[in-house]
C-alpha positions in Angstrom: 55.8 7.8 107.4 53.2 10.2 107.4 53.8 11.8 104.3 54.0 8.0 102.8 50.6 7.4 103.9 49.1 10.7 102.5 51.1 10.0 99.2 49.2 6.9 99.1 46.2 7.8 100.2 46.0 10.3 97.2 46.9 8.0 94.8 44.0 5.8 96.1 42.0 8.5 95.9 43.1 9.2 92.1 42.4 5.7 91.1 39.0 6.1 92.5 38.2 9.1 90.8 39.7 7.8 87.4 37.7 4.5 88.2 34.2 6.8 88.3 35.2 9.1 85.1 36.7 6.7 82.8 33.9 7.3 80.6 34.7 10.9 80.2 37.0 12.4 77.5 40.4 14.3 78.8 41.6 16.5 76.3 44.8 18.7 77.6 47.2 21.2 76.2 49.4 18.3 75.6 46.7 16.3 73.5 45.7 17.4 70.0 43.5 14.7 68.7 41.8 12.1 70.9 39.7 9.2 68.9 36.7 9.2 71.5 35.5 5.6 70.3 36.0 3.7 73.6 34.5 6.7 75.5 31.5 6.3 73.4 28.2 4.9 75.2 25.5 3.4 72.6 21.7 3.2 72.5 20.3 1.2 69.7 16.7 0.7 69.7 13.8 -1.1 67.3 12.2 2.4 67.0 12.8 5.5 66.4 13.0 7.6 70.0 12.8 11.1 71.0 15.8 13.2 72.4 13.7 13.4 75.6 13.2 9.4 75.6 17.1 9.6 75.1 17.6 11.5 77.9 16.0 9.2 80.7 17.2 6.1 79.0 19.4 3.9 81.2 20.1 1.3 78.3 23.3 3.1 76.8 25.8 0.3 76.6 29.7 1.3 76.4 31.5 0.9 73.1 34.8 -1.2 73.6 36.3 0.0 69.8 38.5 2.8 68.9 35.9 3.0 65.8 32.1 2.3 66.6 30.7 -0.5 63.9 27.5 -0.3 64.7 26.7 -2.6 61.3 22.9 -1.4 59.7 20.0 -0.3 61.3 16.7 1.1 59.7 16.2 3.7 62.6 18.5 6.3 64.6 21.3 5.3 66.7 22.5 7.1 69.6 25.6 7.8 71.1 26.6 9.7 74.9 29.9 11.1 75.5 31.0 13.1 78.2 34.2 15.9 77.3 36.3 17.3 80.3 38.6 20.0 79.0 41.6 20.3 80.6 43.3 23.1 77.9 43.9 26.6 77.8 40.9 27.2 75.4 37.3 26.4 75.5 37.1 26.0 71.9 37.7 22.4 70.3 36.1 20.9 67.4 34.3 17.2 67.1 34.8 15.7 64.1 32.8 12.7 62.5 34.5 11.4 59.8 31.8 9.6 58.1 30.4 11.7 55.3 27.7 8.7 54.3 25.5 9.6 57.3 22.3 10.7 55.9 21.7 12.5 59.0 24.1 13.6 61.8 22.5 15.1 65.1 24.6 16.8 68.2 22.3 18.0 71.2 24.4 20.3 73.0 24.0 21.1 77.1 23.0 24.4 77.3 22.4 26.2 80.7 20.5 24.6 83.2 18.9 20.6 82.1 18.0 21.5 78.5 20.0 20.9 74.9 19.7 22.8 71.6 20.6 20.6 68.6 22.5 20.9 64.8 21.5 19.0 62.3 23.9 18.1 59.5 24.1 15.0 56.8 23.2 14.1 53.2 19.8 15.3 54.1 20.5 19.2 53.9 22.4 21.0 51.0 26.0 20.9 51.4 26.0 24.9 51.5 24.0 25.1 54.8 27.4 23.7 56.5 29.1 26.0 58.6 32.8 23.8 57.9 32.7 23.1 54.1 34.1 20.0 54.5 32.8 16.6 54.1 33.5 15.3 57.8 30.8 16.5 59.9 32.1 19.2 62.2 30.5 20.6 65.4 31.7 23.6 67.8 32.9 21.7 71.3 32.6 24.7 73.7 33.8 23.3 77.3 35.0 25.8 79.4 38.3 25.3 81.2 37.8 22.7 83.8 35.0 21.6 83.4 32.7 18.5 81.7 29.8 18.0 79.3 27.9 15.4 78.0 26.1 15.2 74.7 24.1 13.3 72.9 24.9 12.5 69.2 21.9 11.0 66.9 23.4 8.9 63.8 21.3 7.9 60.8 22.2 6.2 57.3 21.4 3.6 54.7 24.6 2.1 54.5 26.7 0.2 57.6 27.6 2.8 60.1 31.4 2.5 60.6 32.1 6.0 63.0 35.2 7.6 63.4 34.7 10.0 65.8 37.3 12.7 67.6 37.8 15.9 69.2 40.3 17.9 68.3 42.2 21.3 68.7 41.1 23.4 65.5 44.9 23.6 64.2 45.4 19.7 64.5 42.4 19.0 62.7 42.6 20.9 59.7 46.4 19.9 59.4 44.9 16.2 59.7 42.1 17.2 57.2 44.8 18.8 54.9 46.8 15.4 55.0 43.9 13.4 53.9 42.8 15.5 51.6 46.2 15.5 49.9 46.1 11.6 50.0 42.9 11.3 48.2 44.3 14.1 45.7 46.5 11.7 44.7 44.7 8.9 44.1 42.0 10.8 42.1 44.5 12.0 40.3 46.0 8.6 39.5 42.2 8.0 38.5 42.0 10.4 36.4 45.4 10.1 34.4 44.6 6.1 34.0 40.3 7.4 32.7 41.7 9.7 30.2 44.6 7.3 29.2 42.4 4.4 28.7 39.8 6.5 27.2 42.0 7.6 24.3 43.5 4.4 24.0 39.7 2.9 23.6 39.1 5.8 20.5 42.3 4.6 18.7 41.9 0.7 18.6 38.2 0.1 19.7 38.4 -2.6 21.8 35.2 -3.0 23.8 37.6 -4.5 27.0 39.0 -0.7 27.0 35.2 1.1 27.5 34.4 -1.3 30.1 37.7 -0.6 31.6 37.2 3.2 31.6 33.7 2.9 32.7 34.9 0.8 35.9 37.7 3.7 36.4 35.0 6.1 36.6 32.8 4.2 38.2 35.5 3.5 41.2 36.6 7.0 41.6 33.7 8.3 42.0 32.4 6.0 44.7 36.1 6.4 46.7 35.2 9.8 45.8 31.3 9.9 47.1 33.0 7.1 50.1 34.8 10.7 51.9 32.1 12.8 51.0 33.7 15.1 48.3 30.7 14.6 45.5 28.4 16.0 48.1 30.6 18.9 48.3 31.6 19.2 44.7 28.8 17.9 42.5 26.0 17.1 44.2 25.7 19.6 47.1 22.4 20.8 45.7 20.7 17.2 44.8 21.1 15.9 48.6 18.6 13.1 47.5 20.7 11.8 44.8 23.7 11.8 46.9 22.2 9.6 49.5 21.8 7.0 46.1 24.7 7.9 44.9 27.3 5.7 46.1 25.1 2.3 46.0 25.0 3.4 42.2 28.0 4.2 41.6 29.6 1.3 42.7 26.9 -0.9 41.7 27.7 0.5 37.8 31.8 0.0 38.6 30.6 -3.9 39.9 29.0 -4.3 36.5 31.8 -3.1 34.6 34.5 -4.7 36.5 32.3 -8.3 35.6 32.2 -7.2 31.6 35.7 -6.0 31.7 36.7 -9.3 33.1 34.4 -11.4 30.5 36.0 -9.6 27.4 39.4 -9.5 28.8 39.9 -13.0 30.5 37.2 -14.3 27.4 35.4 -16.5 30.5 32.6 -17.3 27.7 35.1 -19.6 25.9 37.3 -20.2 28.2 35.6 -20.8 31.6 31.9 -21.7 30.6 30.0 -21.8 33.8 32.0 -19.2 35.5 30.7 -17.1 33.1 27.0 -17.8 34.0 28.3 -17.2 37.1 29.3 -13.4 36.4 26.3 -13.2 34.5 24.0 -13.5 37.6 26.0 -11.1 39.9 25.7 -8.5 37.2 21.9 -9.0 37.7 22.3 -8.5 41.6 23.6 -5.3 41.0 21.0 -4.3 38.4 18.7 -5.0 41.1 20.7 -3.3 43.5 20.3 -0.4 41.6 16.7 -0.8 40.9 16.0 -0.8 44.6 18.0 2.3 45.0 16.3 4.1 42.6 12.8 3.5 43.5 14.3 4.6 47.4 14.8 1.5 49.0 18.2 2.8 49.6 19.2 0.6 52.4 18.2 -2.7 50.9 19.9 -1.7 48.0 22.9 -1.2 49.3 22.7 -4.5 51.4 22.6 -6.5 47.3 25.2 -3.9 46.6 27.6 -5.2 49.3 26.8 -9.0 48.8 27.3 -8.8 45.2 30.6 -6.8 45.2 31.9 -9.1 47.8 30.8 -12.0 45.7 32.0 -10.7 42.2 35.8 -9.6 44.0 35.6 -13.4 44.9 34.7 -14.5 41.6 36.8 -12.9 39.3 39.5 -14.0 41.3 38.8 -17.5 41.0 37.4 -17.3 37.5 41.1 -15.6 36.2 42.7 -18.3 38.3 40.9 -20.7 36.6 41.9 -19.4 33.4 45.2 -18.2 33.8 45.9 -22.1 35.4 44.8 -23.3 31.5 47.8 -21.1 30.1 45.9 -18.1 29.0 48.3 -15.1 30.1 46.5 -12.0 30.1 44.2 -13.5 33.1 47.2 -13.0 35.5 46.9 -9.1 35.2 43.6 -10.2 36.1 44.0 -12.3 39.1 47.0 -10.2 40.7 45.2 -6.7 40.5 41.9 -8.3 41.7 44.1 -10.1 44.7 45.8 -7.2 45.7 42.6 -5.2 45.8 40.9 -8.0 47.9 43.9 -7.7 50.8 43.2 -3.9 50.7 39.4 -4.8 51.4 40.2 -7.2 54.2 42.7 -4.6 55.8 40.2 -1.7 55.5 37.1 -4.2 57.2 40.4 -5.1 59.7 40.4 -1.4 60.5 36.3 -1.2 60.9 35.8 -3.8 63.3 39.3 -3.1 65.7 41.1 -5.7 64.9 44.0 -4.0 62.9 44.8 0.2 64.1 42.8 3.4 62.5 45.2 5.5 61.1 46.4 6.7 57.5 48.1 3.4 56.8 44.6 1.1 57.3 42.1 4.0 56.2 43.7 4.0 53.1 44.4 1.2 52.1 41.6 0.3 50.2 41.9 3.6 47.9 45.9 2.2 47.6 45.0 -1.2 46.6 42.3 0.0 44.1 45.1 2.7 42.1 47.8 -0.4 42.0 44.6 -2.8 41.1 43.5 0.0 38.2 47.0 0.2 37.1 47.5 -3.3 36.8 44.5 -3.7 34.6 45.8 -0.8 32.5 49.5 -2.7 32.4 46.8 -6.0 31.4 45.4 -3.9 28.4 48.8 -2.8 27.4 50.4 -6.0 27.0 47.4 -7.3 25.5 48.2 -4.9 22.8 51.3 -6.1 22.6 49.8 -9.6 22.3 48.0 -8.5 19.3 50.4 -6.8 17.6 52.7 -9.7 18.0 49.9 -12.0 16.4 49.3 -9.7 14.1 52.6 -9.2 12.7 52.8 -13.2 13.2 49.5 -13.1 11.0 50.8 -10.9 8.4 54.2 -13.0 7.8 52.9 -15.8 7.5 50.2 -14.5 5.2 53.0 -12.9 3.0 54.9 -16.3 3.0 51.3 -17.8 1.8 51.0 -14.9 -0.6 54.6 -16.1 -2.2 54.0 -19.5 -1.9 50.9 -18.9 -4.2 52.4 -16.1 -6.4 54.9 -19.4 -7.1 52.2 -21.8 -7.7 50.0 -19.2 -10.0 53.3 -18.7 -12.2 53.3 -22.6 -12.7 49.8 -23.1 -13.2 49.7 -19.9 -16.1 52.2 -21.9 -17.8 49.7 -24.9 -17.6 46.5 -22.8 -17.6 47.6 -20.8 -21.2 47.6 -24.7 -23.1 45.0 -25.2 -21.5 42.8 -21.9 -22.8 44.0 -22.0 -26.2 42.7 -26.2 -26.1 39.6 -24.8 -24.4 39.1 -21.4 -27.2 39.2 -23.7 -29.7 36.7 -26.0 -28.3 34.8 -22.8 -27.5 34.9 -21.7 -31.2 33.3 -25.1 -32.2 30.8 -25.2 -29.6 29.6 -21.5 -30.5 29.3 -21.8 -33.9 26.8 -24.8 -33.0 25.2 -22.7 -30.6 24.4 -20.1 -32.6 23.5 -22.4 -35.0 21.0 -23.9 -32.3 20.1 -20.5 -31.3 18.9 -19.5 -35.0 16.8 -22.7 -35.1 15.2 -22.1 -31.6 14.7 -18.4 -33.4 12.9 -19.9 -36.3 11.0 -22.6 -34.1 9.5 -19.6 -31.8 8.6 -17.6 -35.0 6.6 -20.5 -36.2 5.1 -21.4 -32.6 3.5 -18.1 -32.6 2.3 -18.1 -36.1 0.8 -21.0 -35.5 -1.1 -19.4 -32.6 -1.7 -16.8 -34.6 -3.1 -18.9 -37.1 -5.0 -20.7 -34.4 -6.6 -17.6 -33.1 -7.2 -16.7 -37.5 -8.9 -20.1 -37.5 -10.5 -19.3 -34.4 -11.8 -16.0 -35.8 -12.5 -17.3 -38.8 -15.0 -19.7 -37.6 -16.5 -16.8 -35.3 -16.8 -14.2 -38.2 -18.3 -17.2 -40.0 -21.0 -18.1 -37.7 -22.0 -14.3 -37.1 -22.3 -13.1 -40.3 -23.8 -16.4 -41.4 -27.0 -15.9 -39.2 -28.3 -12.3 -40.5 -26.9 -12.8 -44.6 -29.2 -16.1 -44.4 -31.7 -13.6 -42.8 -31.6 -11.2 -45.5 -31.3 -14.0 -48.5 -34.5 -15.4 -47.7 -36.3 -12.9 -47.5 -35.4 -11.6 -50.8 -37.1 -14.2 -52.9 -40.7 -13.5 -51.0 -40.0 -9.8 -51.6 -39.1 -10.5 -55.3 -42.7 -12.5 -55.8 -44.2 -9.3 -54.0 -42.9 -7.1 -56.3 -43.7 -9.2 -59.5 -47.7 -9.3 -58.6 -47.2 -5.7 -57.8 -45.9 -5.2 -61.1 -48.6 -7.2 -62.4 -51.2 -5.5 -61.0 -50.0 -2.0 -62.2 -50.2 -3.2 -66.0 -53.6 -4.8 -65.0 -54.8 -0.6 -63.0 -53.4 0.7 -66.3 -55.1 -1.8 -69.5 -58.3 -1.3 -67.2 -57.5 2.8 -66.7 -56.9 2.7 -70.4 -60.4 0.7 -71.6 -63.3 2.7 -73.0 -65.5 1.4 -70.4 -67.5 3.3 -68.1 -66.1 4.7 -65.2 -68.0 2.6 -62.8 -66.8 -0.5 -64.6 -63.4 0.3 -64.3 -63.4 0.8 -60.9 -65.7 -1.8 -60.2 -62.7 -4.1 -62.1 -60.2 -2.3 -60.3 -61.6 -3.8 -57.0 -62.2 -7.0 -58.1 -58.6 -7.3 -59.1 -57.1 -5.6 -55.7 -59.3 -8.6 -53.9 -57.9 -11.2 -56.0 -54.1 -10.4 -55.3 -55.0 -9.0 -51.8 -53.6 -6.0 -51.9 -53.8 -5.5 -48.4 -52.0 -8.2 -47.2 -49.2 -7.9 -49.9 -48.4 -4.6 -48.2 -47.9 -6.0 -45.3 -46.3 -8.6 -45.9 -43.4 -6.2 -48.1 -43.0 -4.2 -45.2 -41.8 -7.1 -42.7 -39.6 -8.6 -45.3 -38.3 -5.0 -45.8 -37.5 -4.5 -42.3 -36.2 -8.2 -42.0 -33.6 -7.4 -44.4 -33.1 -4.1 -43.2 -32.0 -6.0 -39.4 -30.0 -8.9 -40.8 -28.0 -6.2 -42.7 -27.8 -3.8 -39.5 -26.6 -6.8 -37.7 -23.7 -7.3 -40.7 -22.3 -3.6 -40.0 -22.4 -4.5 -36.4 -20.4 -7.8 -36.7 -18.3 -6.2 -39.2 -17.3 -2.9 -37.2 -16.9 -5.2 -34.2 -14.5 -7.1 -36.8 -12.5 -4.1 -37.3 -12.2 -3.6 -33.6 -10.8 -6.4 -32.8 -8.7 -7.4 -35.8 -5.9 -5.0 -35.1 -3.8 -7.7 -34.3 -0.5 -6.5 -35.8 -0.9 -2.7 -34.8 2.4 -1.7 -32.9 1.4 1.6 -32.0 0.0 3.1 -28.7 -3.8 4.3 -29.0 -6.8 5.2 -26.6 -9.0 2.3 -26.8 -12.6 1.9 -24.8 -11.9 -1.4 -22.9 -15.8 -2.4 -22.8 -15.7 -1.7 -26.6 -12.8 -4.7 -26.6 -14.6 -6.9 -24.4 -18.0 -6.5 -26.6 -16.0 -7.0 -30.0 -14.2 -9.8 -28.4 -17.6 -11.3 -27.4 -19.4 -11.5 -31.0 -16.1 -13.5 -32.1 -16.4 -15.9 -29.3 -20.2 -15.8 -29.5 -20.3 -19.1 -31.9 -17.9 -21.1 -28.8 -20.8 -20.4 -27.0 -23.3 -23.0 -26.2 -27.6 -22.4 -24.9 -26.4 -24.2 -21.7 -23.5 -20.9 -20.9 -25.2 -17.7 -19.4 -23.2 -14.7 -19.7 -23.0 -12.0 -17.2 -21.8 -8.2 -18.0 -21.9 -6.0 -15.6 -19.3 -3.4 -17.4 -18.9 0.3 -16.0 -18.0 3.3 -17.5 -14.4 3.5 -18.0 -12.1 6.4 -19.2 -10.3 5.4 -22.5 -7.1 3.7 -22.0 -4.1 4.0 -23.8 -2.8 0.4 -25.1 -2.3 -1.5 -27.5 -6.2 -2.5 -28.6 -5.6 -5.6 -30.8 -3.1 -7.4 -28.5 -5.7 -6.9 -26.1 -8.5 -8.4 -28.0 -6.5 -11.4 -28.6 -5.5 -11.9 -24.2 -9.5 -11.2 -23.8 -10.3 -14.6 -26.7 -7.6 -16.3 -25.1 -9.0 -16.1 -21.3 -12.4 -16.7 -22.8 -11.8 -19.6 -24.5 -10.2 -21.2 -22.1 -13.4 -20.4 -19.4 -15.6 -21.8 -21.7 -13.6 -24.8 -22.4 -13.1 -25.5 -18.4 -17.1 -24.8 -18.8 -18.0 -27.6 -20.7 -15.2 -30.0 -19.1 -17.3 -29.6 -15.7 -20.9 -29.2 -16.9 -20.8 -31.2 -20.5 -23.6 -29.3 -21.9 -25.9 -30.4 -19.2 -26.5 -26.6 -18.2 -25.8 -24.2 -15.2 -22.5 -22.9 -17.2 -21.8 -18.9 -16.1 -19.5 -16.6 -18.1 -19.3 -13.5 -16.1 -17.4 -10.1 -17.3 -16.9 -7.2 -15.4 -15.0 -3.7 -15.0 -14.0 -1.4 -12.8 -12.0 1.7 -12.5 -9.7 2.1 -9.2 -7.5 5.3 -8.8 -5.4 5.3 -12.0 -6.1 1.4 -12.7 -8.7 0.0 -15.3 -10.2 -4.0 -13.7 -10.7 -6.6 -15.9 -12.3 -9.8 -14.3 -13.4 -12.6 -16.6 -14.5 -15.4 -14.5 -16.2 -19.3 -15.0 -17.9 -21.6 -12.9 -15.9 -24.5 -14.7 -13.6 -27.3 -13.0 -11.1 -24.5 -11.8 -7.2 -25.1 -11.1 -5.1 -26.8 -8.7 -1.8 -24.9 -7.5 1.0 -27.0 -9.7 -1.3 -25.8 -12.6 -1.8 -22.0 -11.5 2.2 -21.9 -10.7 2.5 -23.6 -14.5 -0.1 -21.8 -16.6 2.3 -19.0 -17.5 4.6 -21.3 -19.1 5.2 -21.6 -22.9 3.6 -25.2 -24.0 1.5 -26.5 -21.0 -1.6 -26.6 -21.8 -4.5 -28.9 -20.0 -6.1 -29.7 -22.8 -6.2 -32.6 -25.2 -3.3 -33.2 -27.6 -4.7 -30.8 -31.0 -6.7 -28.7 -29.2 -4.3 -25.9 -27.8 -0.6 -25.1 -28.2 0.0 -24.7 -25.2 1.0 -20.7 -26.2 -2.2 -18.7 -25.3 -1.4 -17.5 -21.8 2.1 -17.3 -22.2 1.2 -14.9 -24.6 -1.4 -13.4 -22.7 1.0 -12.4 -19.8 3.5 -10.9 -21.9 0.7 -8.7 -23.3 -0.2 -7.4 -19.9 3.6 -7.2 -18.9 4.0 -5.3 -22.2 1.3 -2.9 -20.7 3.4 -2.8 -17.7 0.0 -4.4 -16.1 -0.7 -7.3 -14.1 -2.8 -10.5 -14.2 -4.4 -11.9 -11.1 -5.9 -15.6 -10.8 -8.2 -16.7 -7.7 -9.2 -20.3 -8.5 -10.2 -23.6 -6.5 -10.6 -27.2 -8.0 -14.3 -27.9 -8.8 -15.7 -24.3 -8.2 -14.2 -22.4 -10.7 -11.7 -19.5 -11.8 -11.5 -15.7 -12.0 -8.8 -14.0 -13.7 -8.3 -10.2 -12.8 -6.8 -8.1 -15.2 -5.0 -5.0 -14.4 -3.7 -2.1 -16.7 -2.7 1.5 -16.1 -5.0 4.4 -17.7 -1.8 5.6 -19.4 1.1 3.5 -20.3 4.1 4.0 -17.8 7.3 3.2 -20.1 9.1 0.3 -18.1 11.8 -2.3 -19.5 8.9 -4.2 -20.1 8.3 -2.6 -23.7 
């Protein structure tokens, strides 16, 4: 009876003491690995505290979860665990196995009240680890039979999701080891379906493959960057990159999963607004990555976890939506995409208690995404096949077209050669009339510009008429004066000579002598010979002029190349035109020096008459002799360019007449007074000079056309 009550007693006496140390972590020779989650306390505050705040803080609150989700939080949360060790060995080892922590804390109890403290997380170079291993792992040193409580300060960007355990050393690297060799193989499924796709995407460049690769890569590495192996692999010395990392990484593998699935599924023709749809979560994640990159990391990821959920979502019920209107390759689509969803849902299961931690739930997300990957590989593959079948569908049924029409082409020669000999016949006929036409357009065109050139004869004609006219009329009357001078100078030398001759005194004769160079007035006749001597000597001066200007600008017909003064032309072309000109027309030179051009000098003579005519024509149409007519000429030399501008103040041209005065035949002028030739002539001229003429006119003010020619001909399909 007695020792029934003391057997109870003690067991009363165990409860109690289990009641008051339930928070405390047993860890015996018989226990390996304990997940300390529910032994956890937690102190989340809206500030950031200090270890000593920590320390006198009563508002820890216990964690009822194997795995703490303690969701997102700008500041540091805290977390109080006490560890009895009931082994053999003093020496265990607490692993957190969260490698996204930008920073990881543990105060340890030294001796006495006061804690020293190792830092670890994203926030310090990988190599500064004592464990090279992504998990953060701390030295547990509890001797035998005894407790300690420490104090663990948590900090990251993304959710905080904590698996936390103490183990033996053995058991957690054999645990490590088996992890490890899971993710092994599903990188290395990664990588065999990147390189695969990658050369597939070289050989038939289909733009659904890159995107496809891209996502691959994209995936990998954030599974990869998710347990903390970039960090220790590629990044280890860029710890501010790795803290973006994973929101960009699987922001870039959200974009590419939504192209993949818009070129693959075709949602722009085949689901419209579901498209838009994609289209704006694709922005979401370009912002996501935006706010990343600027260091808003934690916002970031919070768009980065929205949008993925949302696009997973999406694409399912967009390739539903398709694959329900009979479009096959959408069910690749919608079955990867499903299975990877379930995987999500079983992994967040996992993360808030509801389904186990272990192997099984903490990898199923990384299992779903290498079936959902290999899926969407199978999808591109039998899209492929799709093709091919099409194409080889295409190609028959082109070759049957192909026969179909070699048949038709072999009835239709049959046809067709009747046909040509009917039609070379009638060709025949019709080319003999053509050329027959064509010889008669041939003579027509000689005789059209004949009779411009006899136009411009007449023209010249009249010119050289008027110009030589004035000085020979000059000359002729002064000759008969000059012959009566000469006569009573004649006379008066027989007269000098009877008187010289007389026997007469000396003083009689001269007195005689006088008399008689008084009656004819000598004086005066000297005078008066010398002015008509010089008058003839002008008017003939002003012949030679007219006639070397003449010469100058009657090289109509010369067909060879020469060095001709352009002002020379202009002033040659001038005394010809000179009789067109009336009183009421002031003309304006204002010609500089030029370097001798090489051309074709009478052709040019004959563009300058043409253009000045027609100024002086459009002169009098506006002004009708009623003065304030202006004829200006000018020059210029530019670079290797000679400027001819020839401009009137006459009634000027609209713009169907500029567009038309280049044409053979138009003409504004009154029927008789132009062929209709002169310009068309003029701009073959200049193209013939491989040069170019410029018209600035306006109704009612006037025009200017601007001539321009090379210094030296440039031989061009022009000549």
């Amino acid at each position: 009876m007695i020792k029934s009550l003391f057997s109870l007693g003690f067991g009363i006496l165990l409860l109690l003491f289990s009641l008051n140390v339930k928070a405390d972590i047993f860890i015996t020779d018989s226990t390996d690995r304990i997940m300390v989650g529910k032994q956890l306390s937690v102190l989340q505050a809206d500030k950031e505290l200090t270890f000593g705040q920590v320390l006198n803080s009563n508002a820890f609150k216990p964690n009822n979860s194997e795995v703490p989700n303690l969701g997102i939080s700008p500041v540091s949360t805290w977390l109080k665990f006490t560890i009895t060790n009931k082994t053999s060995s003093q020496r265990l080892l607490l692993d957190v196995a969260y490698p996204m922590l930008d920073e990881v804390e543990l105060f340890v109890p030294d001796t006495g009240n006061t804690y020293s403290s190792i830092l670890l997380g994203e926030v310090k170079k990988f190599n500064t680890r004592k464990y090279k291993h992504p998990d953060y792992i701390f030295d547990i040193n509890v001797p035998q039979n005894s407790s300690k409580t420490y104090y663990l300060r948590i900090k990251g960007a993304e959710q905080l999701i904590i698996p936390i355990s103490v183990n033996k050393p053995d058991t957690l690297w054999q645990t490590l080891t088996t992890e490890n060799l899971l993710s092994g193989i599903y990188w290395g499924a990664v990588l065999i379906m990147f390189l695969y796709n990658l050369f597939v995407y070289f050989s038939v460049k289909d733009k659904s493959y890159i995107y496809y690769v891209i996502y691959v890569a994209s995936v990998g590495l954030t599974q990869l960057g998710i347990k903390g192996f970039t960090f220790q692999f590629l990044f280890g010395n860029y710890p501010d990159f790795e803290q973006k990392s994973i929101v960009i990484f699987a922001s870039v593998g959200g974009i590419a999963a939504l192209m993949f699935t818009k070129s693959f599924v075709l949602t722009a023709q085949k689901a419209p607004k579901s498209d838009k749809v994609l289209s704006a979560i694709i922005v979401f994640l370009f912002i996501a990555i935006g706010l990343t990159l600027i260091g808003e990391i934690q916002a970031g990821f919070q768009v980065m976890q929205v949008s993925t959920t949302a696009f997973s979502i999406a694409i399912i019920a967009v390739s539903a939506i398709v694959m329900r209107d009979g479009y096959g390759p959408a069910k690749f689509v919608f079955v990867s995409w499903s299975i990877f969803f379930i995987g999500a849902i079983i992994f967040a299961l996992k993360d808030y208690g509801i389904l186990p931690f272990n192997n099984y739930t903490s990898y199923t997300m990384q299992g779903a995404s290498a079936i959902e990957m290999a899926l969407l590989s199978f999808g591109l593959a039998d899209k492929i096949n799709v093709l091919k079948k099409e194409k080889e569908a295409s190609q028959a049924e082109a070759l049957r077209i192909a026969t179909e029409n070699e048949r038709i082409i072999r009835e239709q020669n049959v046809v067709l050669e009747a046909k040509v000999s009917e039609r070379t016949f009638e060709l025949k006929e019709a080319n003999t009339e053509l050329y027959k036409t064509l010889d008669d357009l041939k003579q027509a065109q000689t005789q059209l510009v004949e009779s411009e050139k006899m136009a411009s004869l007449g023209q010249l004609t009249a010119g050289i008429a008027h110009e030589i006219n004035n000085p020979i009329n000059f000359v002729t009357s002064n000759v008969n004066p000059l012959q009566r001078d000469v006569d009573i100078l004649f006379d008066a030398l027989e007269a000098i000579e009877e008187t010289g001759m007389s026997d007469a005194p000396v003083a009689d004769k001269q007195k005689k002598i006088e008399e008689y160079k008084e009656e004819i007035d000598l004086d005066y006749l000297k005078i008066e010979i010398s002015h008509l001597l010089k008058g003839i000597r002008e008017g003939a001066g002003r012949t030679a002029e007219i006639v070397k200007g003449l010469r100058v600008f009657s090289r109509l017909d010369e067909d060879d190349l020469k060095l001709a003064d352009i002002n020379d032309c202009l002033e040659s072309t001038m005394v010809i035109a000179n009789n067109l000109l009336q009183d009421n027309i002031k003309v304006v030179k204002d010609l500089d020096e030029l370097p001798l051009v090489e051309c074709y000098p009478g052709k040019l003579n004959q563009v300058f008459l043409n253009i000045i005519s027609n100024a002086i024509h459009a002169i009098g149409k506006k002004h009708n002799g009623a003065g304030g007519g202006e004829l200006k000429i000018s020059t210029r030399k530019e670079e290797d360019n000679v400027f001819i501008s020839i401009s009137d103040n006459g009634v000027g041209m609209d713009d169907n007449t500029t567009k038309k005065i280049f044409e053979p035949f138009f003409t504004t002028k009154e029927v008789g007074e132009g062929t209709g030739l002169g310009m068309s002539i003029a701009y073959n001229t200049i193209k013939k000079h491989n040069g170019i003429i410029h018209i600035n006119t306006e109704p009612g003010k006037g025009t200017e056309f601007i001539i321009e020619l090379p210094v030296l001909h440039r031989i061009s399909a022009a000549v």
